[in-house]
MDAnalysis code that builds the backbone (N, CA, C; Angstrom):
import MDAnalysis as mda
import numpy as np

u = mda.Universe.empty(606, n_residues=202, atom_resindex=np.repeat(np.arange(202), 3), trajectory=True)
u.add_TopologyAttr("name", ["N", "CA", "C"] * 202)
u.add_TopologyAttr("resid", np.arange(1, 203))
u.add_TopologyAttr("resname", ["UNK", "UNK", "UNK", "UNK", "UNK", "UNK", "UNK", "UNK", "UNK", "UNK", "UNK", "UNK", "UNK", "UNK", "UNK", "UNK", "UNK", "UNK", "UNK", "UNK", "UNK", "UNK", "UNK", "UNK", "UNK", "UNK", "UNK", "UNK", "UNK", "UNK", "UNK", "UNK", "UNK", "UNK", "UNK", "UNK", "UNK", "UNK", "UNK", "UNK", "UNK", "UNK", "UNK", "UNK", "UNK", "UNK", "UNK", "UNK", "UNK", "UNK", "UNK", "UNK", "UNK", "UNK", "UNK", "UNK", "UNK", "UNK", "UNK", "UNK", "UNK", "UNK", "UNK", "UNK", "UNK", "UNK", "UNK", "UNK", "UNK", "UNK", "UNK", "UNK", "UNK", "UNK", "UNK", "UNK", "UNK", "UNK", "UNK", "UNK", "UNK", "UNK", "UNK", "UNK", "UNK", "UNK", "UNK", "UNK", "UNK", "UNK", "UNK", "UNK", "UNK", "UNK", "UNK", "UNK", "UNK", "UNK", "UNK", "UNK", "UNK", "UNK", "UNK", "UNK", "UNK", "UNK", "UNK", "UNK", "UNK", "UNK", "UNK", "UNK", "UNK", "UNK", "UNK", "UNK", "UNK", "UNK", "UNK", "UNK", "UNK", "UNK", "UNK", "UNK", "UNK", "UNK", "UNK", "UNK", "UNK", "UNK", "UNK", "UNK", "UNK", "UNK", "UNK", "UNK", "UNK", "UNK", "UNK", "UNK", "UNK", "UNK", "UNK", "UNK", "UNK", "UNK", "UNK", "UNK", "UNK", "UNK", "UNK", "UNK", "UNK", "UNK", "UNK", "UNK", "UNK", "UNK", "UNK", "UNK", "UNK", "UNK", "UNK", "UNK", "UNK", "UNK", "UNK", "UNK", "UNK", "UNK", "UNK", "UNK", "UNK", "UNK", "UNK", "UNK", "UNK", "UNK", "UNK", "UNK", "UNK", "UNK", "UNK", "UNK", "UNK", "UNK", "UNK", "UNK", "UNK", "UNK", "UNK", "UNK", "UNK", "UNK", "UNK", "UNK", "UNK", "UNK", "UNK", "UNK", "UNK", "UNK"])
u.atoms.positions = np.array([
    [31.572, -88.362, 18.769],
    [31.528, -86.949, 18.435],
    [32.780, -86.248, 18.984],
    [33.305, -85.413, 18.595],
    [34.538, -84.729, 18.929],
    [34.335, -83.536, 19.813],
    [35.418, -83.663, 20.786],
    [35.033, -82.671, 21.768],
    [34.963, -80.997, 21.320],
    [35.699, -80.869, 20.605],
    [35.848, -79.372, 19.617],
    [34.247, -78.521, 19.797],
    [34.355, -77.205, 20.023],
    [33.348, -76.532, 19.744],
    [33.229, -76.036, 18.647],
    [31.842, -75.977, 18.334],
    [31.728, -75.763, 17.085],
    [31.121, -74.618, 16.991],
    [32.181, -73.366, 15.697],
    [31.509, -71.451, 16.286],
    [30.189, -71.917, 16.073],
    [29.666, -70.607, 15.944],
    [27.961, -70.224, 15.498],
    [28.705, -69.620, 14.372],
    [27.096, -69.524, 14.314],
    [26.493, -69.575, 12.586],
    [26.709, -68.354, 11.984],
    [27.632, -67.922, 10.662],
    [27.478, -66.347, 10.661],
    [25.904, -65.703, 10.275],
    [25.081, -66.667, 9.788],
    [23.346, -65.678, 9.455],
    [22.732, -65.664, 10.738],
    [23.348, -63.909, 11.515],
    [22.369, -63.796, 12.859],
    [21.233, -63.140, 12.483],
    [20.701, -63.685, 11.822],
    [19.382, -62.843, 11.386],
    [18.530, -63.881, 12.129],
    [18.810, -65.562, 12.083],
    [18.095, -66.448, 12.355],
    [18.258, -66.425, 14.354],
    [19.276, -65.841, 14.759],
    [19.159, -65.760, 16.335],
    [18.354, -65.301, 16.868],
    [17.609, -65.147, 18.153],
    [16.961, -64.781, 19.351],
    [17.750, -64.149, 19.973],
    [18.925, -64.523, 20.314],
    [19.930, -63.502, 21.422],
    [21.351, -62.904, 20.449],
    [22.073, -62.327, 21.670],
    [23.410, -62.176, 20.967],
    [24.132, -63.125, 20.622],
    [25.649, -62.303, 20.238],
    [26.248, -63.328, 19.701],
    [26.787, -64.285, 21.223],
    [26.964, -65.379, 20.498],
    [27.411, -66.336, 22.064],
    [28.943, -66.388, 22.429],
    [28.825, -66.707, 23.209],
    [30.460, -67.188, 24.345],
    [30.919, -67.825, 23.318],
    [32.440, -67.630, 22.467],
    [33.032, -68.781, 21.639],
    [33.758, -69.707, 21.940],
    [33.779, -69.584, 23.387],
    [34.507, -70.761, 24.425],
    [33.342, -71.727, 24.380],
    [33.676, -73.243, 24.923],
    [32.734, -73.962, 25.189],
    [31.789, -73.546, 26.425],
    [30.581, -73.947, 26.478],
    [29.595, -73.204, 28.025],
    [30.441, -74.512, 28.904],
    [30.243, -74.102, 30.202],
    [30.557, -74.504, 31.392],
    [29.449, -75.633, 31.600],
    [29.978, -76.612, 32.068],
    [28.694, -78.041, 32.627],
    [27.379, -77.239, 33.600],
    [27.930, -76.133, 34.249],
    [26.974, -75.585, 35.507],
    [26.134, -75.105, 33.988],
    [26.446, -74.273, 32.998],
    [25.616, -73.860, 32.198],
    [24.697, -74.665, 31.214],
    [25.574, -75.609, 30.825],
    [25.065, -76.843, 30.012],
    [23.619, -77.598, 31.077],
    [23.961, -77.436, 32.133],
    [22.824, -78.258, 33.151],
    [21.588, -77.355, 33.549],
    [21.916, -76.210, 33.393],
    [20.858, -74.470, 34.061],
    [19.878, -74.556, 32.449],
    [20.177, -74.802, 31.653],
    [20.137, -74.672, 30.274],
    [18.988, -75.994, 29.678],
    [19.163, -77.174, 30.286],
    [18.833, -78.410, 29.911],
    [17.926, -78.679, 30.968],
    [17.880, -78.191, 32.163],
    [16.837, -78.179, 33.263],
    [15.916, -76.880, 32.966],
    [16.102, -75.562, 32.747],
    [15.013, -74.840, 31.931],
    [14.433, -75.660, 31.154],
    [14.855, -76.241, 30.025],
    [14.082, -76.578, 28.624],
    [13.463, -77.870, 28.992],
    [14.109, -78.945, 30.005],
    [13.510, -79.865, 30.404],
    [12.243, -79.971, 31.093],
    [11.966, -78.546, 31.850],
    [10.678, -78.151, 32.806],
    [9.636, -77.300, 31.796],
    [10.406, -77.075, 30.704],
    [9.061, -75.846, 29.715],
    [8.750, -77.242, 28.547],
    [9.577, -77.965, 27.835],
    [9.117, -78.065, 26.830],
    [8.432, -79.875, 27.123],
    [7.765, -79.768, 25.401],
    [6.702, -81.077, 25.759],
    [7.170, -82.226, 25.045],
    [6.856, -83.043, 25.429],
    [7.112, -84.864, 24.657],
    [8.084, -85.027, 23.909],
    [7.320, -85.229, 22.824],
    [8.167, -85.467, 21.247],
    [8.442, -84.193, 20.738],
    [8.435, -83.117, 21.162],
    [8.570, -81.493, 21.117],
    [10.214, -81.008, 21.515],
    [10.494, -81.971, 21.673],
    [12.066, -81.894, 22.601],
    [13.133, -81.446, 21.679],
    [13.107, -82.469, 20.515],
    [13.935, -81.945, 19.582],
    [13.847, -80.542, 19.532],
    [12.768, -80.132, 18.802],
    [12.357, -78.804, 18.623],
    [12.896, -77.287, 19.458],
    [12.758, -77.851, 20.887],
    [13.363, -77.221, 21.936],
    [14.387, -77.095, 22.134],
    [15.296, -78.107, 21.760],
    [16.526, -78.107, 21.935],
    [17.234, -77.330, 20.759],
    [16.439, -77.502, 19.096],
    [16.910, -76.747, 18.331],
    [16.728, -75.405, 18.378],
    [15.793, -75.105, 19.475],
    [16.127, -73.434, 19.646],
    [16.612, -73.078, 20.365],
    [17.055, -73.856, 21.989],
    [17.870, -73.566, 22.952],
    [19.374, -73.844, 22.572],
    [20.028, -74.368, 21.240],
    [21.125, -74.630, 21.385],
    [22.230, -73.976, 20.083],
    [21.086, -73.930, 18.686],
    [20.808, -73.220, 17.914],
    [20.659, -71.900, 17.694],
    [19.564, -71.674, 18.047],
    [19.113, -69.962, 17.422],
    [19.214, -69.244, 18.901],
    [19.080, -70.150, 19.893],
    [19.092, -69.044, 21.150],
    [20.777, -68.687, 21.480],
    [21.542, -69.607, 21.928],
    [22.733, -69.969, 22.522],
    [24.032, -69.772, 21.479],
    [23.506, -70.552, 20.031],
    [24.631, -70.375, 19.332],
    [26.041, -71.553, 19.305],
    [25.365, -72.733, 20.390],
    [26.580, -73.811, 20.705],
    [26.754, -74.694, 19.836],
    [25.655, -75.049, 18.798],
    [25.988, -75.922, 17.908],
    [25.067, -74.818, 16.403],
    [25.544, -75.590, 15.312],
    [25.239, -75.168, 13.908],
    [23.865, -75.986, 13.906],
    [23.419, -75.691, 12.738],
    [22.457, -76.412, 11.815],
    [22.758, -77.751, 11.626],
    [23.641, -78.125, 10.616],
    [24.316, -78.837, 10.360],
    [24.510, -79.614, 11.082],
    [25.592, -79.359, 12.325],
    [25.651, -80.409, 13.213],
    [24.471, -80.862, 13.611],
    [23.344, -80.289, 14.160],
    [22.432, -80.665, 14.788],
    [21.337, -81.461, 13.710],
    [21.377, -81.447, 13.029],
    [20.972, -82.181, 12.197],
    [21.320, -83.564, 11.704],
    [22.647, -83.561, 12.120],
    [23.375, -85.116, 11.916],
    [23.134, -85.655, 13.068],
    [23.493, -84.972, 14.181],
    [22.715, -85.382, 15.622],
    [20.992, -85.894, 15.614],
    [20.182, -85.149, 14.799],
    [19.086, -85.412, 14.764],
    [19.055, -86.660, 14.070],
    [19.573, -86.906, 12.885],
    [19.634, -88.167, 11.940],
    [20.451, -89.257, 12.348],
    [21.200, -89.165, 13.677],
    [21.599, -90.257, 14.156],
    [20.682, -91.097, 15.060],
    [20.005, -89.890, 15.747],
    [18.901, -90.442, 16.959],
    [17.868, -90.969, 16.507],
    [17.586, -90.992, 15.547],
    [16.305, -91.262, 14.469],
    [16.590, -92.952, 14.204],
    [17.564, -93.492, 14.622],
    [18.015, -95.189, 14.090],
    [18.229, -95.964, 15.303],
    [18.413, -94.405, 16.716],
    [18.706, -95.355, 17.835],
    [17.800, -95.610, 18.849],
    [17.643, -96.791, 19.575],
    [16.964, -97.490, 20.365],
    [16.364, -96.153, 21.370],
    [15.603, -96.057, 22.345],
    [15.274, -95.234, 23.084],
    [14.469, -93.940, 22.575],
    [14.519, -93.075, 24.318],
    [13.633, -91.785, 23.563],
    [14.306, -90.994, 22.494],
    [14.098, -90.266, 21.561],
    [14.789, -89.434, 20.177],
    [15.141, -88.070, 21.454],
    [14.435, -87.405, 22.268],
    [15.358, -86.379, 22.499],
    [16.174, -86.765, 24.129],
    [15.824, -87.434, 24.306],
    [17.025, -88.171, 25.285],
    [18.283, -88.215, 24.669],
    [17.921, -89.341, 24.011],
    [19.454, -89.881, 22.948],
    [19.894, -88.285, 22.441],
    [19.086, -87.239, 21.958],
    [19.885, -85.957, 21.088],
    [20.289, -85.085, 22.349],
    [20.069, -85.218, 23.714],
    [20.385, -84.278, 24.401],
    [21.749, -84.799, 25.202],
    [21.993, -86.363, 25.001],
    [23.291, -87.158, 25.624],
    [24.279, -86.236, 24.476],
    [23.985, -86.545, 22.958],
    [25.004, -86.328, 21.920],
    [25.303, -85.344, 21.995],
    [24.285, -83.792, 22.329],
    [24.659, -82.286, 22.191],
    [25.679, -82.607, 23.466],
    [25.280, -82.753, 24.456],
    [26.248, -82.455, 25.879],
    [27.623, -83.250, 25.413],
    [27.377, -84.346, 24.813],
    [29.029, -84.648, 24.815],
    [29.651, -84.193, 23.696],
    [28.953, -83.824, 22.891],
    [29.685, -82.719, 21.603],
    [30.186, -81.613, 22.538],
    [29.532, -80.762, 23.393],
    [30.268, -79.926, 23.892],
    [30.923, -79.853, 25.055],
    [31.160, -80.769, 25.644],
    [32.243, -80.883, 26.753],
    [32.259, -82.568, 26.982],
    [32.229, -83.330, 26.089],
    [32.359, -84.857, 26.388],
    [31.440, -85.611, 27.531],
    [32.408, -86.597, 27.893],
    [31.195, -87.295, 28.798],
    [30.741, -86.685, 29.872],
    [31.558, -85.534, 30.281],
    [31.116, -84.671, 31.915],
    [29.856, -83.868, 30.918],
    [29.910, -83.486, 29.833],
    [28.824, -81.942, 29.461],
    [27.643, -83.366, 29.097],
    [27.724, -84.596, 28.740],
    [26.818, -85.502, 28.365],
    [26.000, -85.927, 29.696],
    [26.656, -86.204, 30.481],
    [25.927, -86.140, 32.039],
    [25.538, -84.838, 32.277],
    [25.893, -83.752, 31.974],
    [25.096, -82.627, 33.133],
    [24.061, -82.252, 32.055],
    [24.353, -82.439, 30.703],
    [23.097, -82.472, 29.984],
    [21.545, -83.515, 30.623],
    [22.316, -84.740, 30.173],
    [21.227, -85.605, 30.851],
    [20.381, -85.459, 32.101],
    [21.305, -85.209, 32.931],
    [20.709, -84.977, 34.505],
    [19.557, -83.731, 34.132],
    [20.156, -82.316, 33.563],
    [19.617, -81.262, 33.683],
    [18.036, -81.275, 32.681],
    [18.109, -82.076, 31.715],
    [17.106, -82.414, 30.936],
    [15.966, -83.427, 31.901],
    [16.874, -84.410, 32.698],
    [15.658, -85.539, 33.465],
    [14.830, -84.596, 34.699],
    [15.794, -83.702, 35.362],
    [15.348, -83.576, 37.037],
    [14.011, -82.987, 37.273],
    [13.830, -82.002, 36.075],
    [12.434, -81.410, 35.831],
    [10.877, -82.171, 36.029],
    [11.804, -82.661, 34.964],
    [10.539, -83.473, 34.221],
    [10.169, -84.591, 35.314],
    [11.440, -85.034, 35.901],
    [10.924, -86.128, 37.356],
    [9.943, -85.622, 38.434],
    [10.301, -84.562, 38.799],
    [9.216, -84.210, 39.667],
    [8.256, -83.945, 39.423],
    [8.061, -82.906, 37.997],
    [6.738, -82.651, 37.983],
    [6.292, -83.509, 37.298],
    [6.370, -84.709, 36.343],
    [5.238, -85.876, 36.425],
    [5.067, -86.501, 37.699],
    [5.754, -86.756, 38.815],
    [5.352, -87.188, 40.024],
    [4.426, -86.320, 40.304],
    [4.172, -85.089, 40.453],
    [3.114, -84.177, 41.191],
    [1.830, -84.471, 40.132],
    [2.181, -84.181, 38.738],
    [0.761, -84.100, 37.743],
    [0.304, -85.722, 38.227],
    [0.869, -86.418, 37.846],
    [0.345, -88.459, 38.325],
    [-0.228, -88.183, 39.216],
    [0.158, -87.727, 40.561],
    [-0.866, -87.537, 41.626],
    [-2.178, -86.900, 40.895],
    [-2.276, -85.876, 40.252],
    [-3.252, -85.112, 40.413],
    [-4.179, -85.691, 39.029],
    [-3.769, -85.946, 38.718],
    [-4.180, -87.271, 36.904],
    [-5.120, -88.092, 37.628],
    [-4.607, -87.915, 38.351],
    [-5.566, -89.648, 39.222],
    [-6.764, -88.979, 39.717],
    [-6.845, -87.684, 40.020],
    [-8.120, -87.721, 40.680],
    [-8.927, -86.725, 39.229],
    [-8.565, -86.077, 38.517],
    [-9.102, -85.211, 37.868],
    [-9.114, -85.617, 35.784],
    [-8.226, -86.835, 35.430],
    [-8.244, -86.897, 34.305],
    [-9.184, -87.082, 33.505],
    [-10.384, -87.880, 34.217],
    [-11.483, -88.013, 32.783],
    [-12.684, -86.976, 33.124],
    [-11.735, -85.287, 33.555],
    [-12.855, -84.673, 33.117],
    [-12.683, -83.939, 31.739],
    [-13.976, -83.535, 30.922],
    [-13.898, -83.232, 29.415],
    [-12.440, -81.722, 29.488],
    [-12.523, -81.140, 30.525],
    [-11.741, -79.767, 30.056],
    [-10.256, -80.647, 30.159],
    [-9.211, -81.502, 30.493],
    [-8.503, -81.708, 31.077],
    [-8.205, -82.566, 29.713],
    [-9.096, -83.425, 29.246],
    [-8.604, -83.685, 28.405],
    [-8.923, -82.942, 26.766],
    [-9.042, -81.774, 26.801],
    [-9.313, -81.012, 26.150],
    [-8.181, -80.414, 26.268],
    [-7.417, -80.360, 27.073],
    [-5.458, -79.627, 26.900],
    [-4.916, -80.314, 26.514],
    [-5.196, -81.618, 27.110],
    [-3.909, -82.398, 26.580],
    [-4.187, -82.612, 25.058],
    [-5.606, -82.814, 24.291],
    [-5.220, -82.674, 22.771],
    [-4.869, -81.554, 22.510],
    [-4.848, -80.572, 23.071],
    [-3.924, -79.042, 22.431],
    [-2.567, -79.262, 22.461],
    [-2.290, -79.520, 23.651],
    [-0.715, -79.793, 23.885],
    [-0.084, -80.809, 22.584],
    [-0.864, -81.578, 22.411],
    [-0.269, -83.114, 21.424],
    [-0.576, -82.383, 20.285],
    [-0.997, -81.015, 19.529],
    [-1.165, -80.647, 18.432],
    [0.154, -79.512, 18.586],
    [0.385, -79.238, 19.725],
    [1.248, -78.130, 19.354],
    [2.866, -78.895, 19.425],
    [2.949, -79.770, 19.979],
    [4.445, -81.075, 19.951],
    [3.898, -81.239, 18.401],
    [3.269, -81.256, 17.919],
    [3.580, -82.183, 16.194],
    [4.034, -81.183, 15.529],
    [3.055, -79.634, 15.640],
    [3.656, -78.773, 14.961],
    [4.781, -78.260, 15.118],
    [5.227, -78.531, 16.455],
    [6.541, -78.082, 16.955],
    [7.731, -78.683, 16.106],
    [7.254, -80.242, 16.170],
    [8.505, -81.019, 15.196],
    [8.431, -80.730, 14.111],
    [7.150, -80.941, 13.177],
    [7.510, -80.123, 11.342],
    [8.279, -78.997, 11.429],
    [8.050, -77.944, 12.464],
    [8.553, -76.666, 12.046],
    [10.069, -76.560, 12.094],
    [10.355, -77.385, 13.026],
    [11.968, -77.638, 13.691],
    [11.905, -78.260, 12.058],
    [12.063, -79.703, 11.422],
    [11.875, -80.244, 10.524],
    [12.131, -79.293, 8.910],
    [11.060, -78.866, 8.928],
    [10.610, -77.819, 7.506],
    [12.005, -76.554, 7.957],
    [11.950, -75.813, 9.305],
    [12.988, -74.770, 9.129],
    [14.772, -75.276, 8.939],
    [15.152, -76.482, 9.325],
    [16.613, -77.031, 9.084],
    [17.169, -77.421, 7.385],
    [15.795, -78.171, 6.809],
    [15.690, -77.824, 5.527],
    [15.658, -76.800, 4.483],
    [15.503, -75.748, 5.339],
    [15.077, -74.310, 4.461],
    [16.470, -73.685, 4.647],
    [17.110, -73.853, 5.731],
    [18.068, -73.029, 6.249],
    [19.455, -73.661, 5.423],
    [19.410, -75.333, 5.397],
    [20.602, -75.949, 5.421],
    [20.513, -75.553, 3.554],
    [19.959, -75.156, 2.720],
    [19.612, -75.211, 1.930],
    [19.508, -76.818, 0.707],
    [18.332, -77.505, 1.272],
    [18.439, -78.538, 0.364],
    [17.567, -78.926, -0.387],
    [18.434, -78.903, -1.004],
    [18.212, -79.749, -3.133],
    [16.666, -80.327, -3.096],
    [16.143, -79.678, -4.316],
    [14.751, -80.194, -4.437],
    [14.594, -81.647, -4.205],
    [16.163, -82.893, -4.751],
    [15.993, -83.860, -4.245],
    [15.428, -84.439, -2.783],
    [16.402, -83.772, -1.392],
    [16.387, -83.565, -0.809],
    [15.230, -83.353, 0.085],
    [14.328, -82.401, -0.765],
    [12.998, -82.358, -0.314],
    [12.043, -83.171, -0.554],
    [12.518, -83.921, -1.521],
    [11.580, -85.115, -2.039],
    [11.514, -86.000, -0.919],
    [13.007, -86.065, -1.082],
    [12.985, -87.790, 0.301],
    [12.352, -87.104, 1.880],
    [12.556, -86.180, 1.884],
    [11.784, -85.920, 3.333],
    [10.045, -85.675, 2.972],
    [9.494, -85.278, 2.148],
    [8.020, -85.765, 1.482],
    [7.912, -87.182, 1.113],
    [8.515, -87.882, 1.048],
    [8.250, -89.410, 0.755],
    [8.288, -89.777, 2.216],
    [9.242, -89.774, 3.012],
    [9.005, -89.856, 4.278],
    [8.142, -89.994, 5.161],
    [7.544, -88.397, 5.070],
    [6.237, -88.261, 5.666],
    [5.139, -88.821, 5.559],
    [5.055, -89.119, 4.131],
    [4.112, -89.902, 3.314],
    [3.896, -91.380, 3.852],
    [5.353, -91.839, 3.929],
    [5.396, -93.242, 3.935],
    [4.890, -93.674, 6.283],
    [5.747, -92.877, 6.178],
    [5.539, -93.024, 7.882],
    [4.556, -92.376, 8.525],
    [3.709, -91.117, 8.286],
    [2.442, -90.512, 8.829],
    [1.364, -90.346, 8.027],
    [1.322, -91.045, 6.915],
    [0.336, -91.363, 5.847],
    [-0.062, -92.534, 5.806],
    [0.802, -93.461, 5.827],
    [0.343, -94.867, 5.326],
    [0.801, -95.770, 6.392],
    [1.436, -95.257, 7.355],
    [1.338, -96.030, 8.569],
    [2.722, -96.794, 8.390],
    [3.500, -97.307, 7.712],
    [4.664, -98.091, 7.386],
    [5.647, -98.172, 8.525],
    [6.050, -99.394, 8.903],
    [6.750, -99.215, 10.014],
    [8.268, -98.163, 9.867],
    [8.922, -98.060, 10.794],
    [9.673, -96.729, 10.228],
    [11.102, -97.233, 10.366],
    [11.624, -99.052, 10.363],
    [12.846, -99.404, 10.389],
    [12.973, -99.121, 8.474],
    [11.925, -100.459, 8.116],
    [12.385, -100.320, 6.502],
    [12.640, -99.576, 5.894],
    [11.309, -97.908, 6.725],
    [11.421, -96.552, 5.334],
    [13.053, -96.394, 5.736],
    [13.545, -96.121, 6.715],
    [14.682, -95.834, 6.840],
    [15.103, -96.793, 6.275],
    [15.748, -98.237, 6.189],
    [16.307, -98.990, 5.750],
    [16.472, -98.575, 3.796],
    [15.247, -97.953, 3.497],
    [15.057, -98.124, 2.245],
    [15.387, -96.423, 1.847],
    [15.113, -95.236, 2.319],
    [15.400, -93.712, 1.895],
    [16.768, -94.023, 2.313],
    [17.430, -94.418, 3.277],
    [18.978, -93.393, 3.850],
    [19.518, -94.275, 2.744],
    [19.891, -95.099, 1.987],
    [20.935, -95.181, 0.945],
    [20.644, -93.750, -0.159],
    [19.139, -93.875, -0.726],
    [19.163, -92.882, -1.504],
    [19.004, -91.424, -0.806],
    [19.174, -90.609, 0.682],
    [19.532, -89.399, 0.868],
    [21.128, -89.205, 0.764],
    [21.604, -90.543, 1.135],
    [23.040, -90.703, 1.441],
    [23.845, -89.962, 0.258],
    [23.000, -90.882, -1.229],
    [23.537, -90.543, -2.663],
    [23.816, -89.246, -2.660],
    [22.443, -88.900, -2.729],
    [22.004, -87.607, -3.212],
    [23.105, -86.761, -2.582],
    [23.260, -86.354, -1.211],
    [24.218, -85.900, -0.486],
    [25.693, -86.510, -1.350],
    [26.388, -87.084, -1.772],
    [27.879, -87.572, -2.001],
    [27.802, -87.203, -3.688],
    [26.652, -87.302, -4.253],
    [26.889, -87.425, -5.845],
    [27.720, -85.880, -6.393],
    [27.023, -84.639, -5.380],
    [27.995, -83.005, -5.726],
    [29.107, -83.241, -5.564],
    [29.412, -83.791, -4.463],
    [30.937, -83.935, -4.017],
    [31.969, -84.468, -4.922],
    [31.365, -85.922, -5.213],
    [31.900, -86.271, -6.474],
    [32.415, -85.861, -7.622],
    [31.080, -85.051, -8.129],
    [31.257, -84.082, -9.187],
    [32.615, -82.834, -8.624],
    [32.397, -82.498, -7.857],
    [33.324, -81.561, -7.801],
    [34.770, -82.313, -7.958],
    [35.183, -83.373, -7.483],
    [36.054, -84.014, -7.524],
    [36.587, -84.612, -9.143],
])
């Protein structure tokens, strides 16, 4: 990824705050930033979090980018918002903003599963306790469609476009399909779909 910052977005209709710093943020900020969101947000919810802390809140990366970021992490080994929170930090200040990302995303979350584990152990199989945690695991799923459904709406894409991400869903949270092949088998044809305008224009 290239060290270059990338402006914000001119539709501030979609922001939460002002307009942002058009300098790159500082590692102290990149880490204050990634340790907030690392201590508030949940699981597989991360993406999500990050697309509003970096996105619509901050203004440090586009749609776009973050979306290719998202579609890279989606093929690679490990956790999905681990791997997307290494790529944002070194998109914006290289391997130093990729470490203070990382660190600032882990330190949270280290302690306080050390404290909840303690307390898991003595209190988990009562009915109210696990009566949050299925709330919590409903509001991480909805968290990801919405991140999901709003990058699509925004980036504006092609009814094609919307197809392959409904076949998707279909194929991987419908029918169970393991999720190397669907990928193996959609990214040639999103790939198309994406290059065939270009072409044409050419």
């Amino acid at each position: 990824m290239p060290r270059s910052h990338v402006p914000q977005r001119s539709g501030a209709t979609h922001r939460e705050a002002g307009p942002a710093d058009p300098r790159p943020p500082s590692l102290a900020r990149i880490f204050l930033s990634l340790l907030w969101l690392g201590g508030t947000s949940f699981g597989g919810g991360t993406a999500g979090w990050l697309h509003r802390e970096m996105v619509l809140r901050r203004g440090w990366l586009d749609d776009a980018t973050f979306l290719r970021m998202l579609a890279v992490v989606q093929v690679m080994p490990g956790s999905n918002g681990v791997n997307l929170t290494v790529l944002v930090g070194q998109h914006l200040r290289g391997a130093a903003g990729a470490a203070a990302a990382l660190l600032g995303l882990l330190a949270a979350p280290f302690a306080i599963v050390l404290a909840i584990g303690a307390i898991y152990l003595r209190v988990g199989e009562h009915a109210v306790v696990q009566a949050m945690l299925d709330g919590v695991a409903a509001v991480v799923i909805g968290l990801t469609f919405a991140t999901g459904l709003g990058s699509l709406a925004r980036g504006g894409a092609s009814a094609a476009s919307w197809a392959v991400a409904g076949a998707t869903v279909l194929c991987v949270g419908v029918l169970r399909w393991p999720i190397l092949p669907v990928i193996l088998g959609l990214a040639p044809v999103s790939i198309g779909i994406c290059l065939l305008p270009r072409r044409r224009r050419h």
